[in-house]
C-alpha positions in Angstrom: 0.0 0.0 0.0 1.6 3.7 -1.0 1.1 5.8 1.7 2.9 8.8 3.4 5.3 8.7 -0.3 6.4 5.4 0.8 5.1 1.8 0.6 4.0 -0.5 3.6 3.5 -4.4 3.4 0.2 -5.5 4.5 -0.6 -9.7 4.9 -4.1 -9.7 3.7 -4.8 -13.3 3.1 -3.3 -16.7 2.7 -3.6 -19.0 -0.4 -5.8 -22.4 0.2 -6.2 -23.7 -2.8 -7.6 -22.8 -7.0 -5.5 -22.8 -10.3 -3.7 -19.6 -10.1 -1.6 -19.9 -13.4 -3.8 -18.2 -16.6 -7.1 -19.8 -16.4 -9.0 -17.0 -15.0 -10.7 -18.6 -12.5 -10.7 -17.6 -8.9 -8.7 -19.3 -5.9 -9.7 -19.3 -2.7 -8.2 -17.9 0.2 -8.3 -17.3 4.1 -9.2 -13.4 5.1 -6.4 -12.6 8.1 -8.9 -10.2 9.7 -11.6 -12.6 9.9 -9.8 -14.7 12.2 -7.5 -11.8 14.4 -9.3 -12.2 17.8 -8.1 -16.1 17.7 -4.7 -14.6 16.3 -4.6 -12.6 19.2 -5.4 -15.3 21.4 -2.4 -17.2 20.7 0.3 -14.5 20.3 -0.9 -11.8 22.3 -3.3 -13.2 24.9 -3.0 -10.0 27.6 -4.2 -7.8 24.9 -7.3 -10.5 23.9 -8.5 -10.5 27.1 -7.9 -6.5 28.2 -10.2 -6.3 24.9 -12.5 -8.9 26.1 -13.3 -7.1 29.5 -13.7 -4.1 28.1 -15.8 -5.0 25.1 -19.3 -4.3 26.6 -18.9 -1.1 27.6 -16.6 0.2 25.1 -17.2 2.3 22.1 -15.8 4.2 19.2 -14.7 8.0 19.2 -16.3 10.0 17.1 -13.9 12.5 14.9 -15.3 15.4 13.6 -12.8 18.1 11.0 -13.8 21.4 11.1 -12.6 23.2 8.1 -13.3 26.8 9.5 -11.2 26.5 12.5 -7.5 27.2 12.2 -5.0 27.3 15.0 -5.4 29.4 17.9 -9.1 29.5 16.9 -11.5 28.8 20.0 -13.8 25.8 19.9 -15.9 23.7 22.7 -17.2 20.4 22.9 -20.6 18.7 24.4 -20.9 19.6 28.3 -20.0 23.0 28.1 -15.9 22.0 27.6 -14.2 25.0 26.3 -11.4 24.8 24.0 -8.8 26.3 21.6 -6.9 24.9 18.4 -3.9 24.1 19.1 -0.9 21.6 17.4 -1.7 18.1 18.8 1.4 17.5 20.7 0.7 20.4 23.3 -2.9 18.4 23.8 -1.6 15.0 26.3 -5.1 14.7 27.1 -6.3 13.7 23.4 -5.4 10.5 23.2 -7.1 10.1 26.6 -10.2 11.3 24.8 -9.8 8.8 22.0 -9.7 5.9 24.7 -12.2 7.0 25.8 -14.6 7.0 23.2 -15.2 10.5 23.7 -15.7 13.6 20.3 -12.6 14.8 18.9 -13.0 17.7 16.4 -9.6 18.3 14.3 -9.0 22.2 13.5 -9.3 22.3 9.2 -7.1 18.7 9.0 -3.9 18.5 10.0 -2.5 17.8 13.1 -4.0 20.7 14.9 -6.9 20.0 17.1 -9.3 21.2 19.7 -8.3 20.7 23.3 -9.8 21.7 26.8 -8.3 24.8 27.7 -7.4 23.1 30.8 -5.6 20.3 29.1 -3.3 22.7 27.0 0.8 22.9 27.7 2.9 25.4 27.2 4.6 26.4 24.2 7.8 24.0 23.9 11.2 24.5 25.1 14.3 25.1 22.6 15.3 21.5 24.0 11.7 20.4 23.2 11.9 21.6 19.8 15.3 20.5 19.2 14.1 16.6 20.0 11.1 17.0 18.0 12.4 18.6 14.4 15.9 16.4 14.4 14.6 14.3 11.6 14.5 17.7 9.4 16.6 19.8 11.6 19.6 17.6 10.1 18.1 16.7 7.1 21.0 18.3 4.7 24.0 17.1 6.8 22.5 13.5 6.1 22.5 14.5 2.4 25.9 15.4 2.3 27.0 12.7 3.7 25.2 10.2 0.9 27.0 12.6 -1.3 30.7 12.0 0.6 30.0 8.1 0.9 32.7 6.6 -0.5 35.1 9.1 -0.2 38.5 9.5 1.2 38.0 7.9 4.9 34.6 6.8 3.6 31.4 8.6 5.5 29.6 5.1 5.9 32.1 4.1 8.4 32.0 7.2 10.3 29.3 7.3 13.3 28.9 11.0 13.6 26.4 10.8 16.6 28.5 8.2 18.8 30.9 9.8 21.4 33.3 9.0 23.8 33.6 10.0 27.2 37.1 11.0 29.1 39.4 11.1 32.3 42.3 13.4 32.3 45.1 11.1 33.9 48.3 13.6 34.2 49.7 14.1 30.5 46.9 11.9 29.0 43.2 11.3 28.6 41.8 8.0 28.6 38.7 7.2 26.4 36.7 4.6 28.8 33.1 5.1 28.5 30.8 5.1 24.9 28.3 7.6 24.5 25.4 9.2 22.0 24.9 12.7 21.2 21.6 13.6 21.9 21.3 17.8 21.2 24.6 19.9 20.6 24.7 20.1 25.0 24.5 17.1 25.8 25.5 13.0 25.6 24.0 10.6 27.2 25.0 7.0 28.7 25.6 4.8 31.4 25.7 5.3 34.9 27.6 2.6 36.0 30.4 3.1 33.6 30.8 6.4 35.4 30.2 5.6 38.4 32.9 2.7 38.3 35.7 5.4 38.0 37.4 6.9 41.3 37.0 10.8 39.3 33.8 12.4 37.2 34.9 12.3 33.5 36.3 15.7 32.0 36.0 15.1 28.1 33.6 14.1 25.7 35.4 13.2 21.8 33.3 13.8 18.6 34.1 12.2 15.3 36.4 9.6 16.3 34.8 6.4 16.5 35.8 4.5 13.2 37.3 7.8 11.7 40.5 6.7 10.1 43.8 7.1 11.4 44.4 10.3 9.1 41.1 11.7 10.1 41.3 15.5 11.5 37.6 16.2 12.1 37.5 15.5 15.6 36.1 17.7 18.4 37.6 17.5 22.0 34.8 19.7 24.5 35.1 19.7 28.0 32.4 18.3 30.1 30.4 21.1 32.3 28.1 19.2 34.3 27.2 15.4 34.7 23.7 14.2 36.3 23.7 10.9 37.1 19.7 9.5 37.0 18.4 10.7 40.5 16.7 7.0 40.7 19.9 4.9 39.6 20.9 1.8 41.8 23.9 0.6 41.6 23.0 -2.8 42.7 20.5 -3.5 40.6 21.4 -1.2 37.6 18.0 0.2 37.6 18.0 3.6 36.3 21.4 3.3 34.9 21.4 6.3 32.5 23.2 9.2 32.8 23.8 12.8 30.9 26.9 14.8 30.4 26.2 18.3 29.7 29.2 20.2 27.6 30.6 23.6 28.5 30.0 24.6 24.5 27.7 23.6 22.1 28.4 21.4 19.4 29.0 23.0 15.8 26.7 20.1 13.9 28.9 19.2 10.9 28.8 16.5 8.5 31.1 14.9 10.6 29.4 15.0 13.9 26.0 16.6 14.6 22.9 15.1 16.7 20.9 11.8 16.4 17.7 11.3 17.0 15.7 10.3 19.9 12.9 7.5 19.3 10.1 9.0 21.4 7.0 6.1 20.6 6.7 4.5 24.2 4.5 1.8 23.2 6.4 0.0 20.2 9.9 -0.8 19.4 11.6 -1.1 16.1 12.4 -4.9 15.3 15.4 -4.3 13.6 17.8 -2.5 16.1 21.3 -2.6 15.9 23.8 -2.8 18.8 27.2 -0.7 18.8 29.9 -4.1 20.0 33.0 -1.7 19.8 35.9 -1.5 17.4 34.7 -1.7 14.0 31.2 -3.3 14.2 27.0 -3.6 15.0 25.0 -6.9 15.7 21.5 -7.7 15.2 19.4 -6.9 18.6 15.7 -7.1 18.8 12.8 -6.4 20.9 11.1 -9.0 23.3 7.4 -9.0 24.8 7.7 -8.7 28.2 5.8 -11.7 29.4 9.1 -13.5 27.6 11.5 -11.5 29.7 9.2 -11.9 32.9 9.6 -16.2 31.8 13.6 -15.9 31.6 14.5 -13.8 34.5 13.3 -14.3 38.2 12.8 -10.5 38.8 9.8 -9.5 36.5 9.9 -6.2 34.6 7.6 -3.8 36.2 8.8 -1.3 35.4 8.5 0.3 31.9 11.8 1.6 31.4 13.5 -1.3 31.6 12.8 -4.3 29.0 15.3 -6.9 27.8 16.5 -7.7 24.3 18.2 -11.0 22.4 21.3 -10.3 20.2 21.0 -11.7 16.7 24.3 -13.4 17.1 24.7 -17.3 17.2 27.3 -19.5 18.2 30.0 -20.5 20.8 31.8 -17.7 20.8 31.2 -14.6 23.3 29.4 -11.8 22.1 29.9 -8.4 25.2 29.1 -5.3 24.8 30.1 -1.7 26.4 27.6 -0.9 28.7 26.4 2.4 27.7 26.4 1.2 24.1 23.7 2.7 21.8 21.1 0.7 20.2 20.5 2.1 17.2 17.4 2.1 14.3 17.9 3.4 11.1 15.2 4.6 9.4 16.3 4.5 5.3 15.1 6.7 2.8 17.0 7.1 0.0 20.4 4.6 -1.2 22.5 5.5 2.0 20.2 8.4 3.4 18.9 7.4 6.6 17.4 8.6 9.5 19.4 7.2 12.9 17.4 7.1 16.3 18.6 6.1 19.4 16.0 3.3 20.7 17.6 2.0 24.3 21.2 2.1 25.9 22.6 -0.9 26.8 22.9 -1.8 30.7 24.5 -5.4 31.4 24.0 -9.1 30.5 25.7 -12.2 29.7 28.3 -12.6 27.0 26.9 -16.1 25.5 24.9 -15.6 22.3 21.2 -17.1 23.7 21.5 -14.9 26.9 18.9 -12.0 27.1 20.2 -8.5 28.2 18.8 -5.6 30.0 18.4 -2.7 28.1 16.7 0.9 29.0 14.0 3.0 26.8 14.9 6.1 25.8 11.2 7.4 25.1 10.9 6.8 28.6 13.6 8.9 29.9 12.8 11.9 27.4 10.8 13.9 29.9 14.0 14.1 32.3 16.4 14.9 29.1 14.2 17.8 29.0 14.3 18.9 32.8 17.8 18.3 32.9 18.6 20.5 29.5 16.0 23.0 29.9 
């Protein structure tokens, strides 16, 4: 199906049986849909029963687009609800309303809707806004960088959103933690790989992971504050995320300049990739929690913490950094892409089947902010 100026795969149906070669006659086949609440059943049984309880007294919203009203416009709904037009991400409460069952009236399309007065946020920080336009923000940095591919210390190798994080020890500085560049103040990662050193870090390096021993791009900014998550454990490596705010901003280049944060809190992308070090990613993907909950003796209460299997197989020993990013690229175009940072990786087992503890960005976002702000 084309949609948004790209196409999505859709499984409709499944074959069963008819002569499907030139003889114009029609085959029979099984209708997906028909059949989804036994689908669900099976492979998603919390959902099919959370559905099931609520059945009788659920119902749909009702959407109504009201091509006079623009933004800023006042509006009201049933009940004597006052309201104004705003852009749908200062509105939390809308997608309250739509669980609910309850009106929603869209301001002349878009995403600009009506919201209680009450319910409306304030305008968004520069932090805000920097988080929420990095897919365009950077937009012509990724071009150039399609453009520079193959070039002299080839582009495609470069990470220009990874960082490292430094201790000054007398005449040298020692590179010991990995990091992601989240806005041009700021890198985040681990905790515990601070934590584990006797000093706070005084560095963070730009454009030197997989650069090339020629390279010259590199950025070297000192580190002016680091905030260590006010909930972290260090026995139990809950919370273990940490920011490092720089003393100057960054000067996005094509080189180094912001990734982007994945902000959905409910899905995951399948196909992540985890930074191993040196030269390299492996395959990591998602699991349902209720699989976690089954391989680990502490369940997973908590929604900012989830665990993930490596796409690795194999004898061999597969570690990783902890404070590595776990990466999805979004592609576009042949080598244009969009790179958001899903989790960073906390601890785990080195053997290939081992499942390891990972922690959700989307879920952290609303501290990034406080902390940047």
């Amino acid at each position: 199906m084309w949609r948004y100026s790209k196409y999505f795969n859709y499984a409709y149906g499944m074959n069963l049986f008819g002569r499907d070669c030139g003889f114009g006659e029609p085959a029979v086949a099984v209708r997906f849909n028909a059949h989804r609440p036994w689908i669900e059943s099976v492979l998603l049984p919390e959902i099919a029963n959370n559905r099931k309880s609520s059945t009788a007294g659920s119902k749909d919203e009702v959407i109504f687009i009201d091509p006079d009203l623009r933004l800023n416009d006042r509006c009201s709904y049933s009940g004597g609800v006052q309201g104004v037009c705003v852009a749908h991400d200062r509105c939390p409460s809308i997608r309250q309303r739509m669980s609910n069952g309850d009106s929603i009236i869209i301001c002349s399309g878009g995403s600009v809707v009506c919201c209680p007065r009450t319910d409306v946020t304030s305008n968004p920080s520069e932090i805000e806004r920097e988080f929420n336009e990095c897919g365009q923000r950077y937009v012509q940095l990724r071009k150039q960088r399609q453009q520079q591919w193959e070039g002299f210390q080839p582009l495609r190798l470069r990470l220009p959103h990874f960082a490292e994080v430094g201790w000054e020890e007398g005449s040298e500085i020692r590179f010991q933690c990995i990091a992601y560049l989240i806005s041009t103040s700021a890198v985040v990662t681990s905790a515990s790989c601070l934590v584990s050193k006797e000093f706070e870090p005084t560095v963070v390096r730009l454009g030197n992971i997989r650069s090339g021993p020629q390279t010259t791009n590199i950025a070297i900014i000192p580190i002016s504050t680091v905030e260590i998550h006010p909930e972290f454990n260090q026995s139990t490596f809950e919370n273990n995320i940490a920011l490092l705010k720089l003393t100057l901003p960054v000067q996005p280049t094509v080189y180094m300049f912001p990734g982007c944060l994945w902000q959905n809190k409910t899905h995951s992308p399948v196909e992540s990739a985890i930074f191993r070090g040196g030269n390299g990613f492996d395959p990591i993907h998602p699991m349902y929690v209720r699989d976690c909950n089954v391989r680990f003796a502490r369940t997973f209460s908590d929604p900012r913490i989830t665990c993930m299997v490596p796409g690795v197989y194999g004898t061999g020993e597969h570690c990783y950094p902890t404070g590595s990013p776990i990466i999805f690229r979004q592609n576009e175009d042949t080598n244009l892409f969009t790179e958001y940072l899903v989790n960073i990786y906390s601890h785990g087992r080195c053997n290939s089947t081992s499942l390891r503890i990972v922690h959700r960005i989307a879920m952290y976002i609303d501290w990034f902010k406080e902390v940047l702000k």
